[in-house]
N, CA, C and O atoms as CSV, one atom per row, in Angstrom:
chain,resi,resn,atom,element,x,y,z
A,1,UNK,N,N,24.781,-59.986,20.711
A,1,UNK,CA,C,23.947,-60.141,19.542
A,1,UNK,C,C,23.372,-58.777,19.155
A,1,UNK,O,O,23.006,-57.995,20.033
A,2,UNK,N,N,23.279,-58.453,17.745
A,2,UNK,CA,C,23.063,-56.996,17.428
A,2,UNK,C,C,21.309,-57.041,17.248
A,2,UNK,O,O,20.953,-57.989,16.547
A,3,UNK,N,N,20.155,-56.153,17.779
A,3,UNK,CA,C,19.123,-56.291,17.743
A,3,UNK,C,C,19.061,-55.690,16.459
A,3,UNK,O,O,19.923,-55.003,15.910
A,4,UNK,N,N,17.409,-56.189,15.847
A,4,UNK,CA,C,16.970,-56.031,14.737
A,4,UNK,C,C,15.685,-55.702,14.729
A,4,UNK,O,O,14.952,-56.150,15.610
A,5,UNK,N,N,15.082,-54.676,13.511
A,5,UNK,CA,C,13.941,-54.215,13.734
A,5,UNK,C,C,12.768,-55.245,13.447
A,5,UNK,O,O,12.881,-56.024,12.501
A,6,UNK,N,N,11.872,-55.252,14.092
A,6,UNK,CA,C,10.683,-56.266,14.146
A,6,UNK,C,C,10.305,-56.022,12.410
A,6,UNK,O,O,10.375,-55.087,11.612
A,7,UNK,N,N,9.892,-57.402,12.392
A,7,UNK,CA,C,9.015,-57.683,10.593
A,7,UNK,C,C,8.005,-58.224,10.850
A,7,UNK,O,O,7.925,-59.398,11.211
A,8,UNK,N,N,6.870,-57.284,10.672
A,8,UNK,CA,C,5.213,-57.442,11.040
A,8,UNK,C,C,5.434,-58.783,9.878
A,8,UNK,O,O,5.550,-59.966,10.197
A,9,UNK,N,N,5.454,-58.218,8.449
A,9,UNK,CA,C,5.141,-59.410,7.413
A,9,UNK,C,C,5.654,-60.624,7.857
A,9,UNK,O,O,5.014,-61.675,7.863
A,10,UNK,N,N,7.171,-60.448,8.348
A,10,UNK,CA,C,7.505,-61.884,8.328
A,10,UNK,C,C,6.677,-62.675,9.694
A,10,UNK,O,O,5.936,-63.614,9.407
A,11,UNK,N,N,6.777,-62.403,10.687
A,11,UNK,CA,C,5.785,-62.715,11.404
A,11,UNK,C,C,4.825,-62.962,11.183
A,11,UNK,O,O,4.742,-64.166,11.429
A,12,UNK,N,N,3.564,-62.480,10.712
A,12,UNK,CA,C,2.535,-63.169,9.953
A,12,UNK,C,C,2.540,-64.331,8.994
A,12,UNK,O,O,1.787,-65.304,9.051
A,13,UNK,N,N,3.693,-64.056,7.911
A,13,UNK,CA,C,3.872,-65.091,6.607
A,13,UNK,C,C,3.993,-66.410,7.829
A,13,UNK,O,O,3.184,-67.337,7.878
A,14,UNK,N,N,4.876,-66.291,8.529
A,14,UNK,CA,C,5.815,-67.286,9.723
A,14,UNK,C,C,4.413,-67.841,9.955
A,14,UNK,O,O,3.993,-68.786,9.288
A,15,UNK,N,N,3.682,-67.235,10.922
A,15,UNK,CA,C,2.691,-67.857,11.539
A,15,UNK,C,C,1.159,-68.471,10.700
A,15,UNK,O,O,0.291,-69.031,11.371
A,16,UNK,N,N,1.036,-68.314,9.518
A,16,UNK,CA,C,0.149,-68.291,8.289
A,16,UNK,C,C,0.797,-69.928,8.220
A,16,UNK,O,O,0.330,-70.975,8.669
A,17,UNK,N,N,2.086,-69.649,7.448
A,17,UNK,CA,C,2.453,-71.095,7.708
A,17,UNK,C,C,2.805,-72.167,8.387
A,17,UNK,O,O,2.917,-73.280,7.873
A,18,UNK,N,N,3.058,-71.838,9.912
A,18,UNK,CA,C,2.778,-72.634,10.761
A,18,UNK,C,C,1.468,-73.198,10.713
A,18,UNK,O,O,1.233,-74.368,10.409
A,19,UNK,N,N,0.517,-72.227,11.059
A,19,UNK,CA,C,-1.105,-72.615,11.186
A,19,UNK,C,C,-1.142,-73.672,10.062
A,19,UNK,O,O,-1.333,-74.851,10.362
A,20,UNK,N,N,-0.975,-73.314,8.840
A,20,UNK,CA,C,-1.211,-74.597,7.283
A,20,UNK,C,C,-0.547,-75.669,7.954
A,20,UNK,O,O,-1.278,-76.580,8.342
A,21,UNK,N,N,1.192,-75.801,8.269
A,21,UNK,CA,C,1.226,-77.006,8.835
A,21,UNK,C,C,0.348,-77.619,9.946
A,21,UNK,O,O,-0.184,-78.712,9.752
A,22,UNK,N,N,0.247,-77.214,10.646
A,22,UNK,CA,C,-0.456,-78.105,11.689
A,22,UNK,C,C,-2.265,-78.404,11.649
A,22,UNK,O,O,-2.885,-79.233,12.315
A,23,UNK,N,N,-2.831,-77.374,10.586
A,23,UNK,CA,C,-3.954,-78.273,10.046
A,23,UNK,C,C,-3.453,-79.253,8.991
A,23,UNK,O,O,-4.090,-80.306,8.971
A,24,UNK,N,N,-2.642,-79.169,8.271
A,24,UNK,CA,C,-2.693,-80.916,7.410
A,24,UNK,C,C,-2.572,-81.505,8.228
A,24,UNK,O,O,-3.450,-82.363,8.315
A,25,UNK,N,N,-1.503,-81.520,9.367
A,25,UNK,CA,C,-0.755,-82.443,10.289
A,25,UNK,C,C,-1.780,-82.951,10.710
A,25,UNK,O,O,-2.024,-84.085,10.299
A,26,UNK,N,N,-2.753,-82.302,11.679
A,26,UNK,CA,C,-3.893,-82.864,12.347
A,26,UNK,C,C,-5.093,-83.256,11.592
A,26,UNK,O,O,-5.912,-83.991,12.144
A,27,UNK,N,N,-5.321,-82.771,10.171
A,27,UNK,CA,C,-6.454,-83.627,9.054
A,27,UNK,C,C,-5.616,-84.736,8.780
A,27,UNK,O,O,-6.528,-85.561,8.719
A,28,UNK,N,N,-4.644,-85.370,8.577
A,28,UNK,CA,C,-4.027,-86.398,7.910
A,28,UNK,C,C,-3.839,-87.054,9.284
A,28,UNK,O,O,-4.550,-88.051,9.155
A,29,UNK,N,N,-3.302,-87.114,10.568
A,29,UNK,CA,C,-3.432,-87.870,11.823
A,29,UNK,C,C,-5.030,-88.467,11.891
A,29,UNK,O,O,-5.248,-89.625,12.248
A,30,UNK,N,N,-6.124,-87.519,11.500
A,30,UNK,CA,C,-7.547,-87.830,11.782
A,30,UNK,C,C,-8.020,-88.580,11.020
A,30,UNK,O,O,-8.921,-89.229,11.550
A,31,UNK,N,N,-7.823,-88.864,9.819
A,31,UNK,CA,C,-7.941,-89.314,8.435
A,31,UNK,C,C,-9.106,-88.383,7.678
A,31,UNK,O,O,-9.873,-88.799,6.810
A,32,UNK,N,N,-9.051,-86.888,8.266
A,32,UNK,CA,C,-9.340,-86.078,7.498
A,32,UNK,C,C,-8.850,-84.975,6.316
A,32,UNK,O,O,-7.753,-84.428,6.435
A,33,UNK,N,N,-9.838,-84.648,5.029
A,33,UNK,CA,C,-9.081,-84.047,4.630
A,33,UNK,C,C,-9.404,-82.376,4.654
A,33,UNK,O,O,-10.434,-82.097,5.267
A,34,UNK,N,N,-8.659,-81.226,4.067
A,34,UNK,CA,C,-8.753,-80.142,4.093
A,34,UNK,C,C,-9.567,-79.703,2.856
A,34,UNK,O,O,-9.054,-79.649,1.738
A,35,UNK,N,N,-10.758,-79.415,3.083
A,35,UNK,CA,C,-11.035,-78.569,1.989
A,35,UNK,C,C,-10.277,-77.218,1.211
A,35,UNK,O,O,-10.553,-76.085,1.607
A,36,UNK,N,N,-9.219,-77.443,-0.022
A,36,UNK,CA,C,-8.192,-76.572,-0.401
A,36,UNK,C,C,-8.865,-75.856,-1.479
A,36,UNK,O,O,-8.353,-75.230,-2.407
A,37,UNK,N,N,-9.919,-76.022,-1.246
A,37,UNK,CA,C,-10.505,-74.738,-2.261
A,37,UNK,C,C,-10.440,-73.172,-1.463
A,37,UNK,O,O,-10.480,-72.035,-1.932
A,38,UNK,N,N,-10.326,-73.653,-0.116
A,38,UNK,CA,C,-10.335,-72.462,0.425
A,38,UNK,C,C,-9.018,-71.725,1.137
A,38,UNK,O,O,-8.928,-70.634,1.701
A,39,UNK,N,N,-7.924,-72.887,0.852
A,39,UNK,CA,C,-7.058,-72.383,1.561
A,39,UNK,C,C,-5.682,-71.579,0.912
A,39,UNK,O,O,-4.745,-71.183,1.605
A,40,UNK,N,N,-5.786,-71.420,-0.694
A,40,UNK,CA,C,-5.420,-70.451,-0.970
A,40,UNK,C,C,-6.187,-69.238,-0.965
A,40,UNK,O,O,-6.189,-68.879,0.212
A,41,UNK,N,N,-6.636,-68.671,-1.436
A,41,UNK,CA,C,-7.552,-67.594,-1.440
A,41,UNK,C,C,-7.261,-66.951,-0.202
A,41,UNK,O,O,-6.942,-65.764,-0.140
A,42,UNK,N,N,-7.367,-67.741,0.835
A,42,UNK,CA,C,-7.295,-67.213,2.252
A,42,UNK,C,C,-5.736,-67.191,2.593
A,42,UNK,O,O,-5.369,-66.355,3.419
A,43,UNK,N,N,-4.783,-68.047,2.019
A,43,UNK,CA,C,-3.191,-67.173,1.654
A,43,UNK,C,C,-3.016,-66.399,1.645
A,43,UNK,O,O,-2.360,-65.767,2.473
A,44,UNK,N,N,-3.760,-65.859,0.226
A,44,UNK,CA,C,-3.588,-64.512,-0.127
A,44,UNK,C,C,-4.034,-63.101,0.226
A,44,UNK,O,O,-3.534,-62.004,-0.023
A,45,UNK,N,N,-5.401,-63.561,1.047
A,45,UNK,CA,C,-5.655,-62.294,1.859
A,45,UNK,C,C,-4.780,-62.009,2.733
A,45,UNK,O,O,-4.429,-60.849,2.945
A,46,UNK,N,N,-4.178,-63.316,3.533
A,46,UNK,CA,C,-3.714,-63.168,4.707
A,46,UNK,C,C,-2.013,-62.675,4.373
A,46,UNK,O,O,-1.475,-61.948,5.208
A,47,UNK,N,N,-1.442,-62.988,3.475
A,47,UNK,CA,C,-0.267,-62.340,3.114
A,47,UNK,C,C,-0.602,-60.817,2.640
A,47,UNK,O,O,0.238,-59.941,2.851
A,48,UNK,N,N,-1.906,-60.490,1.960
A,48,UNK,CA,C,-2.055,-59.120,1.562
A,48,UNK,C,C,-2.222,-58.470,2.690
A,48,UNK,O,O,-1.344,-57.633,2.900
A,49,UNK,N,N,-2.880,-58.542,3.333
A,49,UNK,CA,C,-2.897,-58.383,4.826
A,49,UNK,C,C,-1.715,-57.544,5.459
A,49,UNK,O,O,-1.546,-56.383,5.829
A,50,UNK,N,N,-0.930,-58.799,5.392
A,50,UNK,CA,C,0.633,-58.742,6.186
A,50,UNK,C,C,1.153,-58.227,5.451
A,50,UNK,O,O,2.235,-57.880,5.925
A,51,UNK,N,N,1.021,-57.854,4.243
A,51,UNK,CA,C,2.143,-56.668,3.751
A,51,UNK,C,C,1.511,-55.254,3.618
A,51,UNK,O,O,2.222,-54.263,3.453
A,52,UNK,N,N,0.529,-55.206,3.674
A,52,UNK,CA,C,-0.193,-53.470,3.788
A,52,UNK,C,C,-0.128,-53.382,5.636
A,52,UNK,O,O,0.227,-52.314,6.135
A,53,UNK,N,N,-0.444,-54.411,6.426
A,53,UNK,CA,C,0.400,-54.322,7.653
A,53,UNK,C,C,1.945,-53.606,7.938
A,53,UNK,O,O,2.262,-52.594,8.564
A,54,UNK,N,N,2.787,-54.670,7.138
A,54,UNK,CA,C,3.921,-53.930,6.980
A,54,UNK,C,C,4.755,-53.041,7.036
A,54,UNK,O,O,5.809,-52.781,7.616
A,55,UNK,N,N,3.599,-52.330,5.813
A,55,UNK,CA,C,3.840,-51.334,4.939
A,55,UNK,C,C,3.529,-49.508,5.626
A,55,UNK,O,O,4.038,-48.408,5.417
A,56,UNK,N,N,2.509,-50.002,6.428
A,56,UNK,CA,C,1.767,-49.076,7.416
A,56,UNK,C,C,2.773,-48.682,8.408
A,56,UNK,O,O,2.961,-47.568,8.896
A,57,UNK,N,N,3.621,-50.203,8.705
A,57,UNK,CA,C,4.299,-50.012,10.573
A,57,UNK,C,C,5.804,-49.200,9.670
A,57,UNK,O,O,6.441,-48.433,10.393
A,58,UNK,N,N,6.297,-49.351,8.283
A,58,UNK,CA,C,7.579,-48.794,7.742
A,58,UNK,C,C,7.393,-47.235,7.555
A,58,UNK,O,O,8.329,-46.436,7.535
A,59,UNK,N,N,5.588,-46.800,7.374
A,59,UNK,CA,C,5.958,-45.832,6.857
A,59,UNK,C,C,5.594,-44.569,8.369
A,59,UNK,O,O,5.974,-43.399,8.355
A,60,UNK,N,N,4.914,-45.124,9.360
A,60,UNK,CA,C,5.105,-44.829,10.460
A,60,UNK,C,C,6.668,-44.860,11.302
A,60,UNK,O,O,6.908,-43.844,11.954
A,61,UNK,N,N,7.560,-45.790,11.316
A,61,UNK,CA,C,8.607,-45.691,11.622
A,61,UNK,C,C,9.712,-44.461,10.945
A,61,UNK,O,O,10.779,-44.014,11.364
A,62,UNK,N,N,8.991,-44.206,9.855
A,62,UNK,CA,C,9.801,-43.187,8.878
A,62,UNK,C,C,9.362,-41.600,9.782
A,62,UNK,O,O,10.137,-40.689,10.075
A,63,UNK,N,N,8.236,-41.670,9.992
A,63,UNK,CA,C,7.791,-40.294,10.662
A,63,UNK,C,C,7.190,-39.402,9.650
A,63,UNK,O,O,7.446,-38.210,9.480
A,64,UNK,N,N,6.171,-40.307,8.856
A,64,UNK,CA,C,5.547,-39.433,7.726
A,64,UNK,C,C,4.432,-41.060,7.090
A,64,UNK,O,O,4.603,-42.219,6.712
A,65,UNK,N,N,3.279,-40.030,7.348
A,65,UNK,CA,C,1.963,-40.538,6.346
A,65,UNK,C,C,1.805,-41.173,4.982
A,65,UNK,O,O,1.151,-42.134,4.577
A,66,UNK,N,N,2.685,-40.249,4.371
A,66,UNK,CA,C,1.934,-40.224,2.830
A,66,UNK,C,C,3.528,-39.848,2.535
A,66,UNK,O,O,4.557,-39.838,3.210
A,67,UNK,N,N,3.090,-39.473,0.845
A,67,UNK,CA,C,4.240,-38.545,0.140
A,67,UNK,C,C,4.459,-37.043,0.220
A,67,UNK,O,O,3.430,-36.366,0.205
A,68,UNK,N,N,5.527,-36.456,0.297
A,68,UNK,CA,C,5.476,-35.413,0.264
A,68,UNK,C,C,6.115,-34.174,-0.603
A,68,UNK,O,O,7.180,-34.540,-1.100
A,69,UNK,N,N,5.871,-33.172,-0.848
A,69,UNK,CA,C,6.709,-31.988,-1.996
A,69,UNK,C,C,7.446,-31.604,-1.566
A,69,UNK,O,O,7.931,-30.754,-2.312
A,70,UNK,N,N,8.148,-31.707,-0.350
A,70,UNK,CA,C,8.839,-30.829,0.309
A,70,UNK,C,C,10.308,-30.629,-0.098
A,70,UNK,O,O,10.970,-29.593,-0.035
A,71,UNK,N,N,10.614,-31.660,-0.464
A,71,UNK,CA,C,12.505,-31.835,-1.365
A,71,UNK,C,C,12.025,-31.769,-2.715
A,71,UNK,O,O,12.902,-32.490,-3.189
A,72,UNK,N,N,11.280,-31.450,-3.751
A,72,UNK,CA,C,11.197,-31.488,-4.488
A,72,UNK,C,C,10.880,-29.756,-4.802
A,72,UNK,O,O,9.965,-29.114,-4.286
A,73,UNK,N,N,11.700,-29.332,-5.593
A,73,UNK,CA,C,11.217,-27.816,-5.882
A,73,UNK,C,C,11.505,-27.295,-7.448
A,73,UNK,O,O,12.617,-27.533,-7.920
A,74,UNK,N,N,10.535,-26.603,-8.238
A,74,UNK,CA,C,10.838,-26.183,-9.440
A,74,UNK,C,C,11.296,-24.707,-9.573
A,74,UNK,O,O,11.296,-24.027,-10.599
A,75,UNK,N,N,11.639,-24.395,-8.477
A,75,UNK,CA,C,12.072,-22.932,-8.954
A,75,UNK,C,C,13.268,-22.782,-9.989
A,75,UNK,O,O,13.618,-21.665,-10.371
């Protein structure tokens, strides 16, 4: 099997939505319900999250911070 580089995002998205399933699962077994005023909002942090996560571990794997001038020249 050919290994593959780890995905912070997908891992998070993965586990974001696990967690959602298994609170309905267990409010609807209880005959409780979820207050969903709050559970987008908190989606979306948590996916914003996981992609500036991401985004951090890609540009560290690259071996550089930021942007740089260095290939770019106007002479």
């Amino acid at each position: 099997m050919r290994k593959h580089r780890f995905d912070v995002y997908a891992l998070i998205a993965g586990g974001l939505f696990t967690a959602l399933a298994v609170l309905y699962l267990v409010a609807s077994l209880n005959d409780r319900e979820v207050n969903s005023r709050f559970v987008l909002p908190l989606v979306c942090i948590v996916l914003g999250g996981g992609g500036l996560a991401g985004a951090l571990v890609a540009a560290s794997r690259r071996g550089r911070g930021g942007a740089r001038d260095d290939d770019h020249t106007l002479d």
